[in-house]
N, CA and C atoms as a LAMMPS dump frame, in Angstrom:
ITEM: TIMESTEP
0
ITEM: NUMBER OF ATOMS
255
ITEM: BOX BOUNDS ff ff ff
-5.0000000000000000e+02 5.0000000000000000e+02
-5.0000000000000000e+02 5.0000000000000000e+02
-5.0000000000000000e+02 5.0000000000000000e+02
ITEM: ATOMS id mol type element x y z
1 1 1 N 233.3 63.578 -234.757
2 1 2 C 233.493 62.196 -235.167
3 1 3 C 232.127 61.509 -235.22
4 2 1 N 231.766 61.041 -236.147
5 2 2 C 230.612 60.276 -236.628
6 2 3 C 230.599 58.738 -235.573
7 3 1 N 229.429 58.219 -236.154
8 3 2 C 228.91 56.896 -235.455
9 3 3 C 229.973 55.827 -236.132
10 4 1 N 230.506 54.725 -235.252
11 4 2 C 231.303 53.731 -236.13
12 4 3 C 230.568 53.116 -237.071
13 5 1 N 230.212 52.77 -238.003
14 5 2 C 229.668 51.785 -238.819
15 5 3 C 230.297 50.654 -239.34
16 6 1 N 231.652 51.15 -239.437
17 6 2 C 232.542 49.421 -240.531
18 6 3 C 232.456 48.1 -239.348
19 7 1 N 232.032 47.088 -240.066
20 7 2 C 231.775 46.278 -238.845
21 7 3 C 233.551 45.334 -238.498
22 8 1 N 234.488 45.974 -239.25
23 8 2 C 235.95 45.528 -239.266
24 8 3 C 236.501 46.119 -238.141
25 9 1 N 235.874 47.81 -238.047
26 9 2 C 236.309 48.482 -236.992
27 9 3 C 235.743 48.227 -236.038
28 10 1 N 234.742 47.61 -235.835
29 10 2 C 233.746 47.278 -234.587
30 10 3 C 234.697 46.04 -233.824
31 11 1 N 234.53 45.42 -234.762
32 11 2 C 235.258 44.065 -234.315
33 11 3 C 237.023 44.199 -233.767
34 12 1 N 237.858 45.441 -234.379
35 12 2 C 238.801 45.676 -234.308
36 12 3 C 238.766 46.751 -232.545
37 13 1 N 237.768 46.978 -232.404
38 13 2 C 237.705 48.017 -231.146
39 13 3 C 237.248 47.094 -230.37
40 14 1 N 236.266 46.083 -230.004
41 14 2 C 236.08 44.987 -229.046
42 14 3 C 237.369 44.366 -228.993
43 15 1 N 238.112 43.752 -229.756
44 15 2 C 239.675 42.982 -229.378
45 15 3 C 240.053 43.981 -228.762
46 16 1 N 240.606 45.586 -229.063
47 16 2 C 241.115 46.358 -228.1
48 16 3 C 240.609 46.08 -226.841
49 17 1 N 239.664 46.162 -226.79
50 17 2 C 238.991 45.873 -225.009
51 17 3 C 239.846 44.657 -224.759
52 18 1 N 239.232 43.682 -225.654
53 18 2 C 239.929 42.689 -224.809
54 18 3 C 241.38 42.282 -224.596
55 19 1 N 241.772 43.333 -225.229
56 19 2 C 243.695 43.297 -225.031
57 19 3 C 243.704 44.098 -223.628
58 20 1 N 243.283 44.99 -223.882
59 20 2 C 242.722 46.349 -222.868
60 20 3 C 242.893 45.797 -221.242
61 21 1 N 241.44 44.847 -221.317
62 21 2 C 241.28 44.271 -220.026
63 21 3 C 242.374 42.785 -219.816
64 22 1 N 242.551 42.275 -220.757
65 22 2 C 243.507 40.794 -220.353
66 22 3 C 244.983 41.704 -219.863
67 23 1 N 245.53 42.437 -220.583
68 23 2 C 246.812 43.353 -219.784
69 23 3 C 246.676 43.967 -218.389
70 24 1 N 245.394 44.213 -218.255
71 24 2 C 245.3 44.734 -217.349
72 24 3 C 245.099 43.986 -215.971
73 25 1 N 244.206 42.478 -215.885
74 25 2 C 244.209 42.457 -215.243
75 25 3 C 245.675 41.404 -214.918
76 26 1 N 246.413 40.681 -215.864
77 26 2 C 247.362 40.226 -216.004
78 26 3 C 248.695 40.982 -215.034
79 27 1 N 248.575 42.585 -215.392
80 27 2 C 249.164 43.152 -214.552
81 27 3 C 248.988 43.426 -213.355
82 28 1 N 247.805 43.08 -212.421
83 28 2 C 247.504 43.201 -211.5
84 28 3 C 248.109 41.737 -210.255
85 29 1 N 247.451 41.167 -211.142
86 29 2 C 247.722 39.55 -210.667
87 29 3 C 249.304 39.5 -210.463
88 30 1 N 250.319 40.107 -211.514
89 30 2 C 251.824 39.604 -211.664
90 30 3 C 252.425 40.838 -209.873
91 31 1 N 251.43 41.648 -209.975
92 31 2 C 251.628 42.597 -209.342
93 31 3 C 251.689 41.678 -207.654
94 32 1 N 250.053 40.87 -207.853
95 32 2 C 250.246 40.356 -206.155
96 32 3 C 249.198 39.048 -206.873
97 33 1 N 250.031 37.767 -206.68
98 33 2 C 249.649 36.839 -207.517
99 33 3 C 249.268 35.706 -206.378
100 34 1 N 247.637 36.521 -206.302
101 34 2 C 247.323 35.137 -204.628
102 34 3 C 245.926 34.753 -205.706
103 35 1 N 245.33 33.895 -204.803
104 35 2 C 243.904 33.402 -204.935
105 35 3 C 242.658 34.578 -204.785
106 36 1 N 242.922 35.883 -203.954
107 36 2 C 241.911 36.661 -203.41
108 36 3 C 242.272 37.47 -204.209
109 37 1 N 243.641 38.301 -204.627
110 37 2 C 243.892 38.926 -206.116
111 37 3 C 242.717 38.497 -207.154
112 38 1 N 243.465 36.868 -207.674
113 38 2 C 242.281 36.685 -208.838
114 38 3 C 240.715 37.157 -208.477
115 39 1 N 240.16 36.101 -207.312
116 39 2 C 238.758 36.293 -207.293
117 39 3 C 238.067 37.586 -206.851
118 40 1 N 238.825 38.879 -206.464
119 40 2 C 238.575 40.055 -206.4
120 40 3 C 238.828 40.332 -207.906
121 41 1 N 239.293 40.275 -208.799
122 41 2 C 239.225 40.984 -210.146
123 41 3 C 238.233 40.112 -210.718
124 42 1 N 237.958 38.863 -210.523
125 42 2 C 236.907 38.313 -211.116
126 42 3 C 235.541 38.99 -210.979
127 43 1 N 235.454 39.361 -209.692
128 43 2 C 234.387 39.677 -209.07
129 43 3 C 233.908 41.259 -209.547
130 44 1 N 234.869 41.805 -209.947
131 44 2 C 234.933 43.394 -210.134
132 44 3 C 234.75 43.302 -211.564
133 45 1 N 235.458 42.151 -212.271
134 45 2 C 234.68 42.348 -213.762
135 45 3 C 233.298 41.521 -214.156
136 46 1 N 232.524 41.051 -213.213
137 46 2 C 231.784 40.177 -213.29
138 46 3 C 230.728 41.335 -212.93
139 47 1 N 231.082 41.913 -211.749
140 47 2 C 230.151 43.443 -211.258
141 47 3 C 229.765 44.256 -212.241
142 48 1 N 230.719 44.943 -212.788
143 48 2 C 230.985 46.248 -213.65
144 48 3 C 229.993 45.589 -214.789
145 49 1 N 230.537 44.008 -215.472
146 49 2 C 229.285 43.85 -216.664
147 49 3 C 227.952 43.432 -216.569
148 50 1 N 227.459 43.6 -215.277
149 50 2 C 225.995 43.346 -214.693
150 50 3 C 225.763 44.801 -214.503
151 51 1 N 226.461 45.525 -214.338
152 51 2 C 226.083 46.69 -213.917
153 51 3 C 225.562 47.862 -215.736
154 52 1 N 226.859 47.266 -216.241
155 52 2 C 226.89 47.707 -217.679
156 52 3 C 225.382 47.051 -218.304
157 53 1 N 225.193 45.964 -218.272
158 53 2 C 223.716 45.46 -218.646
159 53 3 C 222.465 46.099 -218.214
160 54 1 N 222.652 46.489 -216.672
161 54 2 C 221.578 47.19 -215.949
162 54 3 C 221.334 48.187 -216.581
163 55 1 N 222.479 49.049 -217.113
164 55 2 C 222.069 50.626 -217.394
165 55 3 C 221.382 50.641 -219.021
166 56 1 N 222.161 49.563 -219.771
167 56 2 C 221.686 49.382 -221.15
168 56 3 C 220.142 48.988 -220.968
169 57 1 N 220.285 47.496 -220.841
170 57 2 C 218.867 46.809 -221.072
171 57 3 C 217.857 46.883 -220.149
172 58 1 N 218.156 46.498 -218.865
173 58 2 C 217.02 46.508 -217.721
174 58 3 C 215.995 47.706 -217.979
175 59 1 N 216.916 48.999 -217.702
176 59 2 C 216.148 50.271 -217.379
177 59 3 C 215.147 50.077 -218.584
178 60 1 N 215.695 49.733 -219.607
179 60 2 C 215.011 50.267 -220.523
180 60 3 C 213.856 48.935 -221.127
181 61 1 N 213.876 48.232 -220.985
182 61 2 C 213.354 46.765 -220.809
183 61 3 C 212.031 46.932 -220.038
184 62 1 N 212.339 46.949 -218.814
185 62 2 C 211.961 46.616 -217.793
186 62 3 C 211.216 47.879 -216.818
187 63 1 N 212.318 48.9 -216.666
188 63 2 C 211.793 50.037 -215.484
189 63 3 C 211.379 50.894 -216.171
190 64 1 N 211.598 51.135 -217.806
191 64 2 C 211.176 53.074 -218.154
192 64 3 C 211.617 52.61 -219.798
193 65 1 N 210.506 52.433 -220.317
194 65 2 C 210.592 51.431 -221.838
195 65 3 C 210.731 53.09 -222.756
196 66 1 N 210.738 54.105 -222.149
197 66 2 C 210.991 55.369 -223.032
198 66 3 C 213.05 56.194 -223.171
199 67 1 N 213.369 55.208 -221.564
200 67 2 C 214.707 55.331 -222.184
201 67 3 C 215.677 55.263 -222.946
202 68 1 N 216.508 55.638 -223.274
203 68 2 C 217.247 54.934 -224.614
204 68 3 C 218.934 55.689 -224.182
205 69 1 N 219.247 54.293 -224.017
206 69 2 C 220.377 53.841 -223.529
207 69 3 C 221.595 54.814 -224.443
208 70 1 N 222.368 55.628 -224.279
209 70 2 C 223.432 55.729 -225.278
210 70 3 C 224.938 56.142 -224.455
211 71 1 N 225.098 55.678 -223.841
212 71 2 C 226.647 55.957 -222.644
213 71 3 C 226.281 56.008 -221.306
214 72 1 N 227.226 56.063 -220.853
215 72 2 C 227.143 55.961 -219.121
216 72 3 C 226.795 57.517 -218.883
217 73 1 N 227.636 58.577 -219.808
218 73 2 C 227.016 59.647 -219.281
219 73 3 C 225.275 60.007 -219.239
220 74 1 N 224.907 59.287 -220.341
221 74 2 C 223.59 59.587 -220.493
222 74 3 C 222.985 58.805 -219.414
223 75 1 N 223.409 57.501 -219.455
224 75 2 C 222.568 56.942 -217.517
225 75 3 C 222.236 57.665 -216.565
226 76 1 N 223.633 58.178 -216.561
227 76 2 C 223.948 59.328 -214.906
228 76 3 C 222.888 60.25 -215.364
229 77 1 N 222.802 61.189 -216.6
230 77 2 C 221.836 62.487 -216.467
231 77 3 C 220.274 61.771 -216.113
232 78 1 N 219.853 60.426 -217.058
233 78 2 C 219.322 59.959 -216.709
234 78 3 C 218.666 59.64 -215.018
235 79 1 N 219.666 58.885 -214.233
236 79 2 C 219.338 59.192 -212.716
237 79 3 C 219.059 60.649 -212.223
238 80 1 N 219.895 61.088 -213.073
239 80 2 C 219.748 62.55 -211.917
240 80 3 C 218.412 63.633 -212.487
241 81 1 N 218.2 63.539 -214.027
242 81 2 C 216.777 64.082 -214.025
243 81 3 C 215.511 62.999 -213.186
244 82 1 N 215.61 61.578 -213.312
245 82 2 C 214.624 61.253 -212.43
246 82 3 C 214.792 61.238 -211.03
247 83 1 N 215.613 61.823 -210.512
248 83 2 C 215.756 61.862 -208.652
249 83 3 C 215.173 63.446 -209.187
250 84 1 N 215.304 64.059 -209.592
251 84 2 C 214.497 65.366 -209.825
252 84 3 C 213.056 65.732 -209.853
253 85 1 N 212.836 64.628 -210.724
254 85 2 C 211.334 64.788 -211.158
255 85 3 C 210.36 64.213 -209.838
């Protein structure tokens, strides 16, 4: 499977996410519907997209301007050839 290019499908795969994640955490909340529910899922999606930024832009920005960002798997080999080297 090739690179996405149609920017209809781009836009059509970000709404998935965001159907993705609003069901999801919707179901969590209906699941146990307190104040520490919400602000624990707030907090966990507020984490995960600081964390998602770190691996994209920072590293490569900032710590190692020869990286180049392309999935989480590539992060991880990433860490683990430089705990190597």
């Amino acid at each position: 499977m090739g690179d996405l290019k149609d920017p209809r499908l781009m836009y059509l795969k970000a709404f998935l996410f965001l159907v993705a994640g609003t069901v999801s955490v919707a179901a969590l909340f209906v699941r146990s519907p307190t104040v520490e529910t919400a602000f624990l899922l707030g907090v966990a999606v507020w984490s995960f997209c600081r964390l998602y930024y770190f691996m994209f832009y920072v590293i490569e920005k900032y710590v190692d301007s020869q990286y180049r960002f392309d999935g989480i798997p590539s992060f991880l080999l990433y860490l683990i050839r430089r705990r190597r080297s």
